[in-house]
C-alpha positions as CSV (number, residue, x, y, z in Angstrom):
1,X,139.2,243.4,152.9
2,X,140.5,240.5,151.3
3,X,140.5,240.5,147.5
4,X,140.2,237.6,145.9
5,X,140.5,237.2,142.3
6,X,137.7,234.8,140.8
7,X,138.3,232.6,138.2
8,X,135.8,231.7,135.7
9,X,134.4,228.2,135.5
10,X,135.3,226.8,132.1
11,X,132.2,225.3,130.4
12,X,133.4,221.7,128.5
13,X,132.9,222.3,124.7
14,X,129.4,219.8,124.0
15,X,130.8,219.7,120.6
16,X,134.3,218.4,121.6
17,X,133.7,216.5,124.8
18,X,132.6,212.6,124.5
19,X,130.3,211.1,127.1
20,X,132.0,208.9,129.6
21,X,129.4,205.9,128.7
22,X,130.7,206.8,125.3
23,X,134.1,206.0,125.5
24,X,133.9,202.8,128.2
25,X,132.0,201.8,124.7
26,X,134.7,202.6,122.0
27,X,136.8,201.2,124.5
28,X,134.9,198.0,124.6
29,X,135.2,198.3,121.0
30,X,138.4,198.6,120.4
31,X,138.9,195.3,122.8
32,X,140.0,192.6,120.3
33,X,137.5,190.4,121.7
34,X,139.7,187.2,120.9
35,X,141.9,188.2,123.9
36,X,139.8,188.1,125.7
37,X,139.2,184.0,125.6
38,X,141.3,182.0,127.7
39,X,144.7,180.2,126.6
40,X,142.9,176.9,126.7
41,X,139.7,177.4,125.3
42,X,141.5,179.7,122.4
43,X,141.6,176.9,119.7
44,X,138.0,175.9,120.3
45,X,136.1,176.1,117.2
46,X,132.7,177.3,118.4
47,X,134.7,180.3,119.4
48,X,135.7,181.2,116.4
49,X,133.0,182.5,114.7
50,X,132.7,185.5,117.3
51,X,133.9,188.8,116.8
52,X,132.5,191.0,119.9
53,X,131.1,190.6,123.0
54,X,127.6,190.8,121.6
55,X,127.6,188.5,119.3
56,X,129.0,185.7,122.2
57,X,126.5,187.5,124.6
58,X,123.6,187.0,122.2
59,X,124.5,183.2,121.2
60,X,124.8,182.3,125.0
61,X,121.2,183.4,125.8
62,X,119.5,181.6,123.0
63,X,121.2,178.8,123.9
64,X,120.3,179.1,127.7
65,X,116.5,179.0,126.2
66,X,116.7,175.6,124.5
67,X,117.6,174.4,127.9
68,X,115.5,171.8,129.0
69,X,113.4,171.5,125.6
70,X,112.2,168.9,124.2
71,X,114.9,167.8,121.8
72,X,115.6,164.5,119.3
73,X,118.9,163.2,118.7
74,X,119.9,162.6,115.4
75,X,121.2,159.0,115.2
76,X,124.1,158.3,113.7
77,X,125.8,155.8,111.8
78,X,126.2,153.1,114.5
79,X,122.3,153.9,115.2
80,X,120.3,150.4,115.2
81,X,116.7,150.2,113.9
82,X,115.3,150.8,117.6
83,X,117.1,153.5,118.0
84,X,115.4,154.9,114.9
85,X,112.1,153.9,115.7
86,X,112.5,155.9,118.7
87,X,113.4,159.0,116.7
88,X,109.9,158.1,114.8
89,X,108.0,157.7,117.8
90,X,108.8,161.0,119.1
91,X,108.1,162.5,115.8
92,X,104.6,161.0,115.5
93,X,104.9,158.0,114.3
94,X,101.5,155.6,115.3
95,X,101.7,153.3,117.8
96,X,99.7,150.7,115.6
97,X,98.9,150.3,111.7
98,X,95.5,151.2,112.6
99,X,96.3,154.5,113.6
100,X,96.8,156.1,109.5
101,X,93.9,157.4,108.7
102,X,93.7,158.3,104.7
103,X,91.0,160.8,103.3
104,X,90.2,159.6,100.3
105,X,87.3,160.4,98.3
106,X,84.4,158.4,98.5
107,X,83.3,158.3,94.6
108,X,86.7,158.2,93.2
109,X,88.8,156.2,95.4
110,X,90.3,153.2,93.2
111,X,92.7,151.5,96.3
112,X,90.5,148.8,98.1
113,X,90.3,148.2,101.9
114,X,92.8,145.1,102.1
115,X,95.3,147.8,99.8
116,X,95.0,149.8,102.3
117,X,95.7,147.8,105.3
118,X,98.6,146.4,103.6
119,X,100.0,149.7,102.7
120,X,99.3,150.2,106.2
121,X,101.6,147.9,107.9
122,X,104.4,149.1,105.5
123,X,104.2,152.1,105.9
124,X,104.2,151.7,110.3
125,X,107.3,149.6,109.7
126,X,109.2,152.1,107.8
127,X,108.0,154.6,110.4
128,X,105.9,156.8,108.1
129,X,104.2,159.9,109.6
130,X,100.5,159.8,109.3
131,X,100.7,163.0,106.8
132,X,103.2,161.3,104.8
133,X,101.1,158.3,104.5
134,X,98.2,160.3,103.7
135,X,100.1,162.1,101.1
136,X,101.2,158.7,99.2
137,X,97.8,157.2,99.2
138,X,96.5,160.0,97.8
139,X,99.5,160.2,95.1
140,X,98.8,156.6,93.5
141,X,94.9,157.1,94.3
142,X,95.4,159.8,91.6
143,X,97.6,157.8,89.4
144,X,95.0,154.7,89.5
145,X,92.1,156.9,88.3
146,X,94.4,158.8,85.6
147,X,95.1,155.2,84.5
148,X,91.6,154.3,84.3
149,X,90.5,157.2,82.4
150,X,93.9,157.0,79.9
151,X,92.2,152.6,79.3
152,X,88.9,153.7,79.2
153,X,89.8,157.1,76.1
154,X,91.7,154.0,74.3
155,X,89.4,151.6,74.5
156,X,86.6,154.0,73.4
157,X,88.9,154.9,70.5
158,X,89.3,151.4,69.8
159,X,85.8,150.4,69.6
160,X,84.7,153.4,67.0
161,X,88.2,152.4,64.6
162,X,87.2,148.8,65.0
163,X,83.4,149.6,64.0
164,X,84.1,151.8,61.2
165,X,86.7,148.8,59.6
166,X,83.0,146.4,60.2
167,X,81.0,148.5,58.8
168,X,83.4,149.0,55.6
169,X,84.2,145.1,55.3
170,X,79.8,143.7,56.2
171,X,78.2,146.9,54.6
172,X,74.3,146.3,55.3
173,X,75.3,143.0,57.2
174,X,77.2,144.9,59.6
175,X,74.1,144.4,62.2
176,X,73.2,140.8,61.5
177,X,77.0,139.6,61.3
178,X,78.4,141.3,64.5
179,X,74.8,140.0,66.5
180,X,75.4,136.6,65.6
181,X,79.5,137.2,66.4
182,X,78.7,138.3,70.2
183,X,76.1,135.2,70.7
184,X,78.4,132.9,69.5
185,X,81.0,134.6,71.5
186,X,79.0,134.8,74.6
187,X,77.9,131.4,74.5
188,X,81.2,130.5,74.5
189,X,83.4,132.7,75.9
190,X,80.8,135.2,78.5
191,X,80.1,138.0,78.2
192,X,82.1,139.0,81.6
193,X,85.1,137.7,79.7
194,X,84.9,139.8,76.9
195,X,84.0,143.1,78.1
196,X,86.3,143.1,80.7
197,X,89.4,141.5,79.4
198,X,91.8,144.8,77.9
199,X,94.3,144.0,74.6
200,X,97.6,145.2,74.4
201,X,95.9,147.9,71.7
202,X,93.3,149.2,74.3
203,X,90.5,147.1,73.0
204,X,88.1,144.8,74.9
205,X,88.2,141.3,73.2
206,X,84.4,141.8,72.6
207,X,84.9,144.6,70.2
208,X,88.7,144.0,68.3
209,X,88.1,143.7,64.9
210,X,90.0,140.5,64.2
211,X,88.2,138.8,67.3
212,X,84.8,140.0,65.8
213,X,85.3,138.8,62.1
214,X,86.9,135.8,63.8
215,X,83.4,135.0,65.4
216,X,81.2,136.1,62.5
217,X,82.6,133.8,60.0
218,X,82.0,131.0,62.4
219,X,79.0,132.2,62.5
220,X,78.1,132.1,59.5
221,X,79.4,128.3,59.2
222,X,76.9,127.4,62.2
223,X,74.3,129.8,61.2
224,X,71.8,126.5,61.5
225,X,72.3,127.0,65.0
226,X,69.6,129.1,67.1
227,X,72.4,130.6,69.2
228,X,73.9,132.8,66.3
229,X,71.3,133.0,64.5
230,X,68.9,134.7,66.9
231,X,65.9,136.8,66.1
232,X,68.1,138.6,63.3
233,X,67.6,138.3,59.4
234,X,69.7,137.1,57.0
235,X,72.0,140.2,55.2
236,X,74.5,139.8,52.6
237,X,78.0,141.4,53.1
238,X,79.7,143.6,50.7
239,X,82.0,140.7,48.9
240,X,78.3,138.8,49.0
241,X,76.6,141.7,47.1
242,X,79.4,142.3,44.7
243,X,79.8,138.6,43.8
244,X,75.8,138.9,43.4
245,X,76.5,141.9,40.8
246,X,79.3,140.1,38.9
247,X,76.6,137.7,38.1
248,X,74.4,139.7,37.1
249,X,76.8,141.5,34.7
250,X,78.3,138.7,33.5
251,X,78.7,139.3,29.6
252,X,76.1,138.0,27.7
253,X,73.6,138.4,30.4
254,X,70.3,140.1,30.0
255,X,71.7,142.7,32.0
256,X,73.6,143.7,28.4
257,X,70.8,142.9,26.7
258,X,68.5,145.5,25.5
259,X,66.1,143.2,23.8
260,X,66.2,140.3,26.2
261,X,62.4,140.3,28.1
262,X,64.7,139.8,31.8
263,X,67.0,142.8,30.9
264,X,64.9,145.5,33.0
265,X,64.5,143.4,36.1
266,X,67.9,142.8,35.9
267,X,69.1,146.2,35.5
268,X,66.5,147.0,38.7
269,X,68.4,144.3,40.3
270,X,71.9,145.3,39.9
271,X,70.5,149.3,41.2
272,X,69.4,147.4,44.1
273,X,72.5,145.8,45.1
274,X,74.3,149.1,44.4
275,X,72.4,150.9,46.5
276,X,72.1,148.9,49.1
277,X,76.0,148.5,49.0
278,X,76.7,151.9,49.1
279,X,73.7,153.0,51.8
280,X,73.6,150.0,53.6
């Protein structure tokens, strides 16, 4: 009988032994990858930037996808105005003026149609997307109302400073005096014209002080006339009422006079025209 001496099979160590897809991949790795280029594409600069396989594998395949999209050159320098109103076109540009369409409010909305269609025309000439356009409108839509609003708060504030100086200066006249200003002032002026025509302060003309006194003085030099006269009556002013006092209280009067039969009704007088100074 033959004896034959067996060798034992020698099991690989798991914990020393690498897989061989393992090391075909530290020896991928361990491939400078920049080798691996050709001589004459070496100094190319979209090359550069790669550092492994993957990352050149990875960069190829997205750009394989953009294949055949839909893509807009960027013009460039030499680029004419056609060849930018192409580039708008394919953006989104309308094909008319009449295509911007701008939602503006109904109850607030301070640009008027022909504003619009001349912003309109503009703004298809410089190749404005419709959202842009919209976005601009909107913008000084804004700005006209906040400007409205910012005329109106002064010209409020104008009209109470101006009637509180009227009211100081006329006293109990105030009424009469600024009535007969604004129908002289209307009769000559309109009315349009001076409620609607703005100073440099924020007043209307109908209600600055200086235009108002202005008017009520020559008022009071036509005050014959029906027009400024009106249905009102007749007032005195505060320097009317105080030159009336002064007379009253001249010295020697029977205002001083105790004994004099007139010095009561004079000294009711002079409370009158006090009172009515102070209270109007």
């Amino acid at each position: 009988m033959d004896q034959t001496t067996e060798q034992p099979t020698v099991q690989p160590d798991a914990a020393t032994t690498t897989p061989a897809s393992d090391q075909q991949q530290e020896q991928v790795k361990e491939v400078d990858f920049k080798s691996l280029i050709p001589a004459e594409y070496k100094e190319e600069k979209a090359l550069q930037n790669f550092q492994d396989m993957k990352g050149f594998v990875k960069s190829y395949l997205h750009s394989q996808k953009l294949v055949g999209a839909d893509k807009i050159p960027v013009p460039n320098k030499h680029a004419t105005d056609e060849d930018w109103n192409e580039v708008y076109t394919r953006l989104g540009k309308p094909e008319s003026p009449d295509g911007y369409k701008f939602n503006l409010p109904k109850d607030n909305n301070k640009l008027d149609d022909n504003s619009l269609k001349a912003f309109s025309e503009q703004a298809h000439k410089l190749g404005l997307l419709p959202h842009q356009a919209d976005g601009i409108i909107k913008y000084y839509n804004e700005l006209a109302n906040a400007a409205e609003v910012d005329t109106n708060s002064k010209a409020e504030t104008s009209r109470l400073q101006a009637e509180e100086a009227l009211r100081k200066e006329f006293g109990p006249a105030y009424n009469n005096k600024l009535n007969a200003a604004k129908n002289l002032a209307s009769a000559t002026l309109g009315s349009d014209f001076l409620s609607n025509t703005v100073l440099k302060d924020g007043s209307k003309l109908g209600d600055n002080p200086t235009v108002v006194k202005a008017f009520a003085d020559l008022a009071g030099k036509l005050s014959e006339d029906t027009i400024v006269k009106g249905d009102s009556p007749s007032y005195m002013t505060v320097k009317e009422i105080d030159q009336q006092l002064d007379k009253i209280r001249q010295p020697g009067s029977a205002y001083w006079d105790k004994t004099h039969p007139n010095h009561n009704a004079a000294v009711q007088e002079a409370y009158k025209l006090q009172e009515l100074k102070q209270n109007g």
